[in-house]
N, C-alpha and C positions, 0 to 999 in steps of 0.2 A: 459583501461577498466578493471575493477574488475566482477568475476563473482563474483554473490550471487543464494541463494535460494530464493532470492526474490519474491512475486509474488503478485502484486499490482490488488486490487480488487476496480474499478473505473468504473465511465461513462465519456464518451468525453465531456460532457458540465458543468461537476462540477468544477469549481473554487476550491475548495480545492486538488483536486484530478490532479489538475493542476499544483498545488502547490507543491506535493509530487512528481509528476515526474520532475518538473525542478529543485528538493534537490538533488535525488536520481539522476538526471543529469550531475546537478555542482560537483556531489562525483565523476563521473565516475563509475557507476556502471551499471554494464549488469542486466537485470531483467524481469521478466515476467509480462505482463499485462491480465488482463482478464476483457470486459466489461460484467457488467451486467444488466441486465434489469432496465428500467429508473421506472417502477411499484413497488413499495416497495416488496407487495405483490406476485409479481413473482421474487424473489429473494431467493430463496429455497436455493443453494447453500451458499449464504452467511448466514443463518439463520442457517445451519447443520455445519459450522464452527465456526461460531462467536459467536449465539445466539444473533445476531442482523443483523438488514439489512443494515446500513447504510455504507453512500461510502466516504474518501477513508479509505481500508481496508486491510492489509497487512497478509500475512503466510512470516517468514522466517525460512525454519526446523521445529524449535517447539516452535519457539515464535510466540504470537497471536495475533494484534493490529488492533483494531473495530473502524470503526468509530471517529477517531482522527485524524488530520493532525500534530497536533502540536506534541506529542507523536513519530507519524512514523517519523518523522524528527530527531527528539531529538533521537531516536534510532538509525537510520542509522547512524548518523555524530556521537556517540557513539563507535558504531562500525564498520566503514567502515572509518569514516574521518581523516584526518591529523593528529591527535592525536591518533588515533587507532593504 
């Protein structure tokens, strides 16, 4: 397992966000999860990071990635994967 700064901003029932932990899985990589509220609207935290609420949502250090699956993938296996 790899450590990272990772910290994956998800809910348990998102299909995409399901998606980004079985990438950041297949890489081997240790990471942090945080869920957050299934309410768009009570999602304050991802709103004071992101400037948006939606999930899945990544912080790694000082990269910032909202709301994209495809994105946080293409970055992890960028810099964590095989080729890294």
């Amino acid at each position: 397992m790899t450590d990272t700064e990772i910290v994956l901003y998800q809910t348990d029932w998102c299909s995409y966000c399901a998606r980004v932990r079985d990438a950041l899985d297949d890489l081997q990589l240790r990471y942090r999860i945080v869920n957050v509220p299934d309410e768009h609207a009570q999602r304050t935290q991802l709103r004071d990071l992101f400037g948006a609420t939606g999930v899945p949502s990544i912080t790694d250090g000082e990269v910032k990635i909202a709301d994209d699956d495809d994105a946080i993938i293409e970055y992890a296996e960028q810099k964590y994967g095989k080729s890294a």
